[in-house]
C-alpha positions in Angstrom: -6.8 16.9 0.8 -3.7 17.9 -1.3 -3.0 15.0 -3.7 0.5 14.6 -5.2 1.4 11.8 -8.0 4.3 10.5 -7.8 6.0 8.8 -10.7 8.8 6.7 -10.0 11.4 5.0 -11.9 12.2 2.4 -9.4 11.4 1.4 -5.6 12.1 4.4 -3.2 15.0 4.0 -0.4 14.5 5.9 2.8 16.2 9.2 1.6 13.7 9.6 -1.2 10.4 9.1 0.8 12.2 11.5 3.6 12.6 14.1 0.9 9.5 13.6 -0.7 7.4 14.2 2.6 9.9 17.0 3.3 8.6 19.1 -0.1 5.1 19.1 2.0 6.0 19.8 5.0 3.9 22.6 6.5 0.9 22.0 4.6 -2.1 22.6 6.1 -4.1 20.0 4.0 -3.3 16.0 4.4 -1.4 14.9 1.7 -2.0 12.2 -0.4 0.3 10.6 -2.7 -0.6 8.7 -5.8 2.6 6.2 -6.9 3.0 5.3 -10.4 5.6 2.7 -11.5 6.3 1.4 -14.8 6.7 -2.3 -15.5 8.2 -3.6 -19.1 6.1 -5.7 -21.3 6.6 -8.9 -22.2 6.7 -8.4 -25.7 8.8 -5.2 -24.7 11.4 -7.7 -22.7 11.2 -10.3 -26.1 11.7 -7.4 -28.9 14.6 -6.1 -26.7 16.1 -9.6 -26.3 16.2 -10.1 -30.0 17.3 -7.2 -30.9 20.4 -7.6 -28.8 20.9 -11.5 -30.2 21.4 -9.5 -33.7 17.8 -9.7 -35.0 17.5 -13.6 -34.3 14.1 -14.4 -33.7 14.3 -16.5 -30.4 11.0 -19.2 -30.0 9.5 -20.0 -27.2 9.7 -23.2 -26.7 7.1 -24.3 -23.8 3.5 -22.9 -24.0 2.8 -19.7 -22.1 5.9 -18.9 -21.7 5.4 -15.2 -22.7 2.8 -14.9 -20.1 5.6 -16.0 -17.1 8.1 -13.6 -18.0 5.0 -10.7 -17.7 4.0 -12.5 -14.7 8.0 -12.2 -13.2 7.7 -8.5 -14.2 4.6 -7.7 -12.6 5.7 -9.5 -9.4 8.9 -8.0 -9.1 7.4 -4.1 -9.8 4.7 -4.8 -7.6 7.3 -5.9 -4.9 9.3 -2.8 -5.8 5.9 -0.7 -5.3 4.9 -1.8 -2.3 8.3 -1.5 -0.4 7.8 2.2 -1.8 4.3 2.6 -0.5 5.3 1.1 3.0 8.1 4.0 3.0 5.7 6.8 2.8 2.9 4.7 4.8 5.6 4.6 7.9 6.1 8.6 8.0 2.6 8.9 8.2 1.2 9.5 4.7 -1.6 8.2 2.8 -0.7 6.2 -0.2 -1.8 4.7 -3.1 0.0 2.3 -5.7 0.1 1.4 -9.3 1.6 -0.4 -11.7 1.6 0.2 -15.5 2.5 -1.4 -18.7 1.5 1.5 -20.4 3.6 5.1 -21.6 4.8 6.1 -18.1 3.6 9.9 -19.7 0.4 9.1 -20.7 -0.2 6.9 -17.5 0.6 10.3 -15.3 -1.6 11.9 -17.2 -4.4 9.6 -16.7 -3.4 9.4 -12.9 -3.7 13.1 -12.4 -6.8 13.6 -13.8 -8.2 10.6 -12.1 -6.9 12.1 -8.5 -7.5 15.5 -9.0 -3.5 16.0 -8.0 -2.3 19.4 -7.6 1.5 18.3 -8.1 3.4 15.6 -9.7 7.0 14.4 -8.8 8.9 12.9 -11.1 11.5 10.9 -9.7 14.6 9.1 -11.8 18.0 8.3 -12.6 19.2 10.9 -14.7 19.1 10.7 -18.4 21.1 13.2 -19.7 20.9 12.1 -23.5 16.6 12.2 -23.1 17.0 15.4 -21.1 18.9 17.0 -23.7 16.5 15.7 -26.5 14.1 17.4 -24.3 12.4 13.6 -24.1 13.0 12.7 -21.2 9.6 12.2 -18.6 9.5 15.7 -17.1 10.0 17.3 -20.3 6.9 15.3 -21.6 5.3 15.3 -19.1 5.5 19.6 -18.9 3.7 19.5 -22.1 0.9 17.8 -21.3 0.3 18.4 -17.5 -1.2 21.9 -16.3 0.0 21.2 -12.6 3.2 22.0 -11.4 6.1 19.4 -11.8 9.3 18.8 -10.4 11.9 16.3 -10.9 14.3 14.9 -8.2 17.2 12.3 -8.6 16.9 8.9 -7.0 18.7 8.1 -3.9 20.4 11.8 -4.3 20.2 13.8 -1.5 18.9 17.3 -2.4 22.1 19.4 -1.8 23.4 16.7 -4.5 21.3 17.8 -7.0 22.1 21.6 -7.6 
């Protein structure tokens, strides 16, 4: 079994999970692929709200209402993980699926350790201020990792990314 994890900014469309199976194709071992996709907190959400209302603090006026908004989250980046897993499920490949509230970095790290993966794939927007600043996930995550890693760009096909 080759694992790979698989860290991925947001749900996969058809040309990602085509180009992610297409990096293993060849492989005598089955490959495995472990997703990881970060959800916002909450409080994360709320600190980011205020700070855009100019440092108002905003209350919450009905009871609970905290936990729905990290209820909405989690429902829609489970949604958005699943549709992802399905991808890779219907070209054959065996899957598993996570979400986390926690550093997307540290969360890899935990993931590959857990798995026993062999390779990570980072997949994201680009972020050409954090990849400059070197702080960007696949710089970080280079640093703490001793398995290979690559990056590729969402929803760009790989001619695209030279």
């Amino acid at each position: 079994m080759f694992d790979v994890s698989l860290l991925i900014e947001r749900q996969l469309n058809d040309l990602d999970a085509d180009q992610v199976v297409a990096l293993h194709e060849g492989l005598d071992d089955t490959v495995r692929y472990h997703l990881l996709l970060p959800v916002e907190s909450s409080s994360a959400v709320l600190m980011s709200s205020m700070g855009s209302l100019g440092g108002q603090v905003v209350p919450l006026s009905e009871p609970g209402a905290l936990e729905d908004v990290q209820d909405s989250l989690d429902r829609a980046g489970q949604a958005e993980l699943d549709a992802s897993a399905a991808l890779l499920t219907a070209r054959g490949q065996q899957v598993t699926a996570t979400i986390t509230e926690d550093d997307p970095i540290e969360a890899l790290v935990a993931l590959v350790e857990k798995t026993g993966s062999s390779e990570v794939i980072i997949l994201t927007e680009p972020h050409v201020v954090k990849e400059f600043l070197h702080i960007d996930w696949e710089s970080r995550a280079q640093r703490k990792l001793d398995v290979p890693s690559i990056r590729l760009l969402e929803h760009v096909p790989f001619d695209a990314q030279r």
